[in-house]
TIDREN-486963 format. One record per atom (N, C-alpha, C): residue in three letters; x, y, z. Coordinates in steps of 0.05 Angstrom, whole numbers, plus 32768, in hexadecimal, padded with zeros to 4 digits. Atoms other than C-alpha are relative to their C-alpha. Example, Ala and Ser with C-alpha at 12.3 -4.5 7.8 and 13.67 -1.06 7.14 Angstrom:
ala80127FE88000ala80F67FA6809Cala801280188000ser7FF07FE87FFFser81117FEB808Fser7FF18016800E
This chain:
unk7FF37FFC7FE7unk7F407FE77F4Aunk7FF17FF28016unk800380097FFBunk7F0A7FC77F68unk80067FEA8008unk7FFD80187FFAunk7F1E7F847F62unk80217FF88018unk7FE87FF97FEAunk7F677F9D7F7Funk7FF78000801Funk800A7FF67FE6unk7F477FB47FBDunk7FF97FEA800Dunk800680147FF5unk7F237F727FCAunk800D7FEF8004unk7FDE80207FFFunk7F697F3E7FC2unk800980158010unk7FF07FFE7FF9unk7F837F6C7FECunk7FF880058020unk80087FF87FE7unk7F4C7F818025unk7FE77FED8007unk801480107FF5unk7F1C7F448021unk7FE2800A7FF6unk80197FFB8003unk7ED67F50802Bunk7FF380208013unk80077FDC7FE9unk7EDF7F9A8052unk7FFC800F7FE8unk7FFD7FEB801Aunk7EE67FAF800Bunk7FE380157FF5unk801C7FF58009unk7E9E7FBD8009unk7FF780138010unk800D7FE87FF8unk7E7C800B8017unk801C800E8004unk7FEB7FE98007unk7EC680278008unk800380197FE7unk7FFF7FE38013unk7EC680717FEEunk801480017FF3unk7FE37FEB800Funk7EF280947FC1unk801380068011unk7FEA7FF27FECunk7F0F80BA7FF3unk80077FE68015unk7FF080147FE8unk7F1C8079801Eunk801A7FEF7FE6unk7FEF80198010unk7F4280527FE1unk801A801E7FF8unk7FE87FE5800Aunk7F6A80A27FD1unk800D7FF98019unk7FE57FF47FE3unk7F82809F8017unk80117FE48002unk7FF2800F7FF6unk7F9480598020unk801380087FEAunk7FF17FFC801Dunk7FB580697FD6unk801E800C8011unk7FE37FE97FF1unk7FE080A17FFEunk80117FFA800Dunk7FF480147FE7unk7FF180748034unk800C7FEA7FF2unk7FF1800F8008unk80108040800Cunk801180087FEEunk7FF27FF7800Bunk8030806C7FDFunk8013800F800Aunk7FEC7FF47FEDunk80548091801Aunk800D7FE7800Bunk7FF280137FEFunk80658048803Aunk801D7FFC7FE9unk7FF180088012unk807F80327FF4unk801780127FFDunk7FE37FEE8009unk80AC80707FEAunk80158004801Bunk7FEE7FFE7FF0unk80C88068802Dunk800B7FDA8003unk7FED8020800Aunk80DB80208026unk800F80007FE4unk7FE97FF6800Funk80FC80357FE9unk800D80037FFBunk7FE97FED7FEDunk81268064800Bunk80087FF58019unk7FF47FFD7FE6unk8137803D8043unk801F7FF77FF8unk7FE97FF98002unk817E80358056unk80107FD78000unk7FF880248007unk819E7FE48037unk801B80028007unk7FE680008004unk81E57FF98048unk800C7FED8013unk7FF3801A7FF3unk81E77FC5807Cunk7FFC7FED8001unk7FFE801A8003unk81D77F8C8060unk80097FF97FF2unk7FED80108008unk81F77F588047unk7FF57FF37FE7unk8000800B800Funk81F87F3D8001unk80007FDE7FF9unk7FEE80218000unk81FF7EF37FEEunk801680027FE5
């Protein structure tokens, strides 16, 4: 997961806790399930 963290946050990746990589965890797993769920009924197909 390390190596995840760094392609994705650079060189900040370094002196990140547990509890900082659980929360961002939470926080992208709440973004993801609301993009999801959002609402496509008005757009247009090709």
């Amino acid at each position: 997961m390390k190596i995840a963290f760094k392609s994705l946050l650079g060189k900040q990746t370094k002196g990140l806790s547990a509890n900082n990589v659980s929360q961002f965890k939470q926080e992208w797993e709440a973004k993801y399930d609301q993009w999801c769920k959002r609402d496509l009924s008005n757009l247009r197909s090709a």
